[in-house]
MARFIDREN-304085 format. One record per residue (C-alpha): z, x, y negated; chain. Coordinates in Angstrom, 1 decimal. Last residue first. Example, Ala and Ser with C-alpha at 12.3 -4.5 7.8 and 13.67 -1.06 7.14 Angstrom:
# residues 2
{pt {7.1 13.7 1.1} 'A'}
{pt {7.8 12.3 4.5} 'A'}
END
This chain:
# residues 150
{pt {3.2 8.0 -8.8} 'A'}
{pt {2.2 11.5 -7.4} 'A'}
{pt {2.9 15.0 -8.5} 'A'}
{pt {3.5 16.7 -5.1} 'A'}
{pt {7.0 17.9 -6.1} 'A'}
{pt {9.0 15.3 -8.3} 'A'}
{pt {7.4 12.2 -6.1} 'A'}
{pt {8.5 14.0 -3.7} 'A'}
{pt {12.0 14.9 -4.8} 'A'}
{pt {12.1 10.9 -5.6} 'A'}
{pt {11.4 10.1 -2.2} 'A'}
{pt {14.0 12.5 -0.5} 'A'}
{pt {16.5 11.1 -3.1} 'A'}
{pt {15.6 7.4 -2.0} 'A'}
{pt {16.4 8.5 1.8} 'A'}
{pt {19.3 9.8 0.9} 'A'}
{pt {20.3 7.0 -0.3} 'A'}
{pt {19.6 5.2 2.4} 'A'}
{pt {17.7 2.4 3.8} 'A'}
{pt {14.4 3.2 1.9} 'A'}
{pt {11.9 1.4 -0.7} 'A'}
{pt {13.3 -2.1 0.3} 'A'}
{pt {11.4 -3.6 -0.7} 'A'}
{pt {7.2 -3.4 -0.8} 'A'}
{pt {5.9 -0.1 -1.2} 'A'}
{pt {2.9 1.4 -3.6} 'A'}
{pt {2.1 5.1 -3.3} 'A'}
{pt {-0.2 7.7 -4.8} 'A'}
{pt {-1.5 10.3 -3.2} 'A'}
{pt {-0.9 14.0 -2.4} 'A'}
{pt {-0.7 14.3 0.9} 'A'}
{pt {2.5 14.9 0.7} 'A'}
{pt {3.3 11.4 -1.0} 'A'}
{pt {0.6 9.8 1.8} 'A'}
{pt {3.3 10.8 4.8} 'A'}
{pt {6.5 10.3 2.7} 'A'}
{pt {5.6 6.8 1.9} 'A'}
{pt {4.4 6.4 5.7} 'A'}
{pt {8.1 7.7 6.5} 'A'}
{pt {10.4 5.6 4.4} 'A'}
{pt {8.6 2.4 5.0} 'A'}
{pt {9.0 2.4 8.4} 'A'}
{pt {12.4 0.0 8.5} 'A'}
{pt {10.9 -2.0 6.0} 'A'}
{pt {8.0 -3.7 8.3} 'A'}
{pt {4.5 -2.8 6.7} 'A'}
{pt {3.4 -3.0 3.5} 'A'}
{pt {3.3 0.6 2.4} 'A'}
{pt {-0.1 0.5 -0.2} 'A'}
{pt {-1.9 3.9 -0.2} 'A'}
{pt {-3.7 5.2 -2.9} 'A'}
{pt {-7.0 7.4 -3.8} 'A'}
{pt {-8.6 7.2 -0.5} 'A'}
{pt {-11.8 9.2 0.9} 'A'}
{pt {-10.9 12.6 0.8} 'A'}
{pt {-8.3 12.2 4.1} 'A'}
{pt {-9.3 9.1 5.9} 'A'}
{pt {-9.2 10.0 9.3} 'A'}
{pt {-6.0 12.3 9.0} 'A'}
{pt {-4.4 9.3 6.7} 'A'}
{pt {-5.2 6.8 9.0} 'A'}
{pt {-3.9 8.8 12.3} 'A'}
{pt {-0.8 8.7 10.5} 'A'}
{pt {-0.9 5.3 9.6} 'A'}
{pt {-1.1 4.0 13.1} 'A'}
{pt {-3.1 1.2 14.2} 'A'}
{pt {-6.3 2.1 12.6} 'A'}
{pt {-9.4 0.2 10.5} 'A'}
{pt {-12.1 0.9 8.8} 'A'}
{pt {-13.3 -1.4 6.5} 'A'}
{pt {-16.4 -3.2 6.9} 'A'}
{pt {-14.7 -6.7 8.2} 'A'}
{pt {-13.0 -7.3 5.0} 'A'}
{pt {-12.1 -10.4 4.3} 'A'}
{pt {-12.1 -11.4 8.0} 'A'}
{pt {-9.2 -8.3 9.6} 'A'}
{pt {-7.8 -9.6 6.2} 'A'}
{pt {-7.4 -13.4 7.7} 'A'}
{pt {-6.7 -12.3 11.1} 'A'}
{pt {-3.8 -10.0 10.2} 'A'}
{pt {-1.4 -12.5 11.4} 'A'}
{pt {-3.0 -13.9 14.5} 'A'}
{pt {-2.0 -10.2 16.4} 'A'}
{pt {-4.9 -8.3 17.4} 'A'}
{pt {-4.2 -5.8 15.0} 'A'}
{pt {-0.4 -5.8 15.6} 'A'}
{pt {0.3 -1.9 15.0} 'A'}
{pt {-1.1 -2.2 11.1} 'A'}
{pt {-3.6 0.1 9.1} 'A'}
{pt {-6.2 -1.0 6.9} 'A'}
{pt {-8.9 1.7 5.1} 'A'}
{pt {-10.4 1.6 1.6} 'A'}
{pt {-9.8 -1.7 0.4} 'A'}
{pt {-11.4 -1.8 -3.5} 'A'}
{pt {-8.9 -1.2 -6.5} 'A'}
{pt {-8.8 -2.3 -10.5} 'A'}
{pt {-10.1 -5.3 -9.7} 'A'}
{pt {-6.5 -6.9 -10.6} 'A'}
{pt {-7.7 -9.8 -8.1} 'A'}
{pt {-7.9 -7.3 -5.4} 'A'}
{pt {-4.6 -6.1 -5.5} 'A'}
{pt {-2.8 -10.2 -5.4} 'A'}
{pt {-5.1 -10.2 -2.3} 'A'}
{pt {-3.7 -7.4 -0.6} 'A'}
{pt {-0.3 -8.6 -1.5} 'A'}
{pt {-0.6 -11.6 0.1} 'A'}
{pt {-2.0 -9.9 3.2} 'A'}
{pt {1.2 -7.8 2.9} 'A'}
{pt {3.5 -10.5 3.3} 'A'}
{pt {1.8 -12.1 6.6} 'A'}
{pt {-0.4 -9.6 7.8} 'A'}
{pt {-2.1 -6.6 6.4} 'A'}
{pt {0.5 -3.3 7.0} 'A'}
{pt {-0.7 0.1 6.1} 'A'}
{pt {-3.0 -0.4 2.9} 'A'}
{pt {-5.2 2.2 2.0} 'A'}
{pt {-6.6 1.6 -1.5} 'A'}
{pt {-9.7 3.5 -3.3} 'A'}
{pt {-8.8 2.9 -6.2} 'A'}
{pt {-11.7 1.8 -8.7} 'A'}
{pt {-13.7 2.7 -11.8} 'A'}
{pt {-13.8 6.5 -10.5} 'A'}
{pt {-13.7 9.6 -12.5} 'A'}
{pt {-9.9 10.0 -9.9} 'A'}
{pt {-7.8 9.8 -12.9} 'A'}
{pt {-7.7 6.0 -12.1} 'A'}
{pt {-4.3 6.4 -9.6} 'A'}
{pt {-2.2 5.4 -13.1} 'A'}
{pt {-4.2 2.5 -13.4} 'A'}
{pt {-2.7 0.9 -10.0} 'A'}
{pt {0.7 2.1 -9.7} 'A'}
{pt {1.2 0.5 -13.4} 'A'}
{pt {0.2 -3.2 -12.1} 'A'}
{pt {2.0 -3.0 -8.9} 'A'}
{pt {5.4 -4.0 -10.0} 'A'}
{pt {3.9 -7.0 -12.0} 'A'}
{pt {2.2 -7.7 -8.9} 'A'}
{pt {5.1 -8.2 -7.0} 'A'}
{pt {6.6 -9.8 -9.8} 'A'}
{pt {4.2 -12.2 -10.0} 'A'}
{pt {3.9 -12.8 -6.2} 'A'}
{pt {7.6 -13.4 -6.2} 'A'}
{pt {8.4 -15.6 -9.2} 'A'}
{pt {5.0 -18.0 -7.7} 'A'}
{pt {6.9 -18.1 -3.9} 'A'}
{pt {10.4 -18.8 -5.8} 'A'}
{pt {9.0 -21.6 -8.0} 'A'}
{pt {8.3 -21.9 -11.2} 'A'}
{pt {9.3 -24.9 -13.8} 'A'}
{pt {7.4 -24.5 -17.2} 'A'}
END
């Protein structure tokens, strides 16, 4: 079977994401309730590739370029949802009513929306590269240590 590099990729990614997603289902719900702070290009892939596991529903989407023609497909799919340009103000607005929260926005800002939802207690998902320093990666993994997330 030949596979391409855009097939390897998604399967991986989603193969990556598969235990993030029932590990969050301690909640006494069927479903993650996913916050996803990034939606176009990449991330809109991603958002699909979640969906199709139906183990989460969209809870909230978060990205600085919402009127950009890149998150004009998921600003479609799911026109309900709320919506915010900064993941701070997200997580404030959504506190109680997400489970999980998806970092799939440009990699230099990775590092501080993970910390952001890790302190908060959720669970996190992020899309390479996790950090740009080591330090950065220990910082993470103290979290993870201390709030008791995945």
């Amino acid at each position: 079977m030949k596979m391409n590099r855009r097939t390897f990729l998604k399967s991986t990614a989603l193969a990556a994401a598969f235990p993030f997603l029932p590990a969050c289902i301690s909640f006494g719900r069927d479903k993650v309730r996913l916050a996803c702070v990034g939606i176009g290009q990449q991330a809109w892939n991603d958002i699909r590739e979640f969906q199709k596991t139906g183990l989460c529903e969209i809870a909230a989407l978060c990205d600085t370029d919402l009127d950009g023609p890149q998150c004009v497909e998921a600003l479609k799919a799911y026109a309900d949802v709320p919506r915010f340009r900064d993941f701070r103000k997200m997580l404030d607005a959504m506190d109680g009513r997400i489970d999980a929260v998806a970092v799939m926005n440009p990699d230099f800002s990775h590092f501080p929306a993970l910390m952001a939802a890790m302190k908060r207690g959720l669970a996190v998902f992020s899309e390479k590269p996790l950090a740009h320093t080591f330090e950065e990666c220990e910082l993470l993994m103290a979290a993870e240590r201390k709030y008791g997330v995945v």
